[in-house]
N, C-alpha and C positions, 0 to 999 in steps of 0.2 A: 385730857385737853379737849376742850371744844371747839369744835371748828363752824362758824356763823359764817351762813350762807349770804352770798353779796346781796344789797338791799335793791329791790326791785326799782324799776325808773318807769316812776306812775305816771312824770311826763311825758313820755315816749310815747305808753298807753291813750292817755287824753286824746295827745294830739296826733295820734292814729284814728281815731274814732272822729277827730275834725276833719281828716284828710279824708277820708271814707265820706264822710258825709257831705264835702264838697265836693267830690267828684262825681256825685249822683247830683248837684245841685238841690240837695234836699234842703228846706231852710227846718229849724228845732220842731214845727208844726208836723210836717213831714214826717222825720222819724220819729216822733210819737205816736202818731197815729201807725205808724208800720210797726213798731216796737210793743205801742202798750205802755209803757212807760211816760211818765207827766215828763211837758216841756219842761219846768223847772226842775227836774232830773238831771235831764240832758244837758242843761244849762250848765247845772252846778259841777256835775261829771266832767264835761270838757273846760272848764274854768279849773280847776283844781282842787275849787272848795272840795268835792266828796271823794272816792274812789268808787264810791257803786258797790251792790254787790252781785255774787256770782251769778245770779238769776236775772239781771239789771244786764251783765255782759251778755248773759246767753240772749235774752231779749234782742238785746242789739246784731249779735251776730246772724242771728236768724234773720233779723230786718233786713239785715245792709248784707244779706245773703253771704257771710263770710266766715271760714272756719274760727271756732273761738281761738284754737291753737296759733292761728297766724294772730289775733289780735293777742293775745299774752306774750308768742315772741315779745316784742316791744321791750316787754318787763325786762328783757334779758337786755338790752341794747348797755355795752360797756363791760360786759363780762361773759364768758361763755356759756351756756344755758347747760343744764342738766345732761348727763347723759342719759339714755335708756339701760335699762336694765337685760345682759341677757337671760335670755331663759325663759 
């Protein structure tokens, strides 16, 4: 039997990454220039169109000075996240 993992909530993620970016008052110009990352990245990232990838997040995280791990929380938001492994 396979057990599938619940499907991650890339909404949550987005609009973590709008919330972060509004609280700094950065406008897309802003964190691009902090990030490295093209405005229409950013754009399409927090719109939905893309999901980014993991080098797009770390980018960001480093920008907006925030652990990646707290921006992936999010993905979990509606089911319980992983646990750690002992050992």
């Amino acid at each position: 039997m396979t057990i599938f993992p619940p499907d991650p909530d890339f909404e949550a993620l987005r609009l973590e990454l709008a919330r972060l970016r509004a609280v700094r008052g950065w406008s897309y110009d802003e964190l691009a220039a902090r990030s490295g990352l093209a405005r229409r990245t950013l754009i399409e990232i927090e719109q939905g169109r893309t999901i980014g990838t993991l080098k797009s997040w770390h980018a960001l995280a480093h920008a907006l000075n925030t652990p990646l791990d707290e921006f992936f929380a999010a993905l979990c938001n509606g089911h319980q996240p992983p646990k750690h492994a002992d050992g």
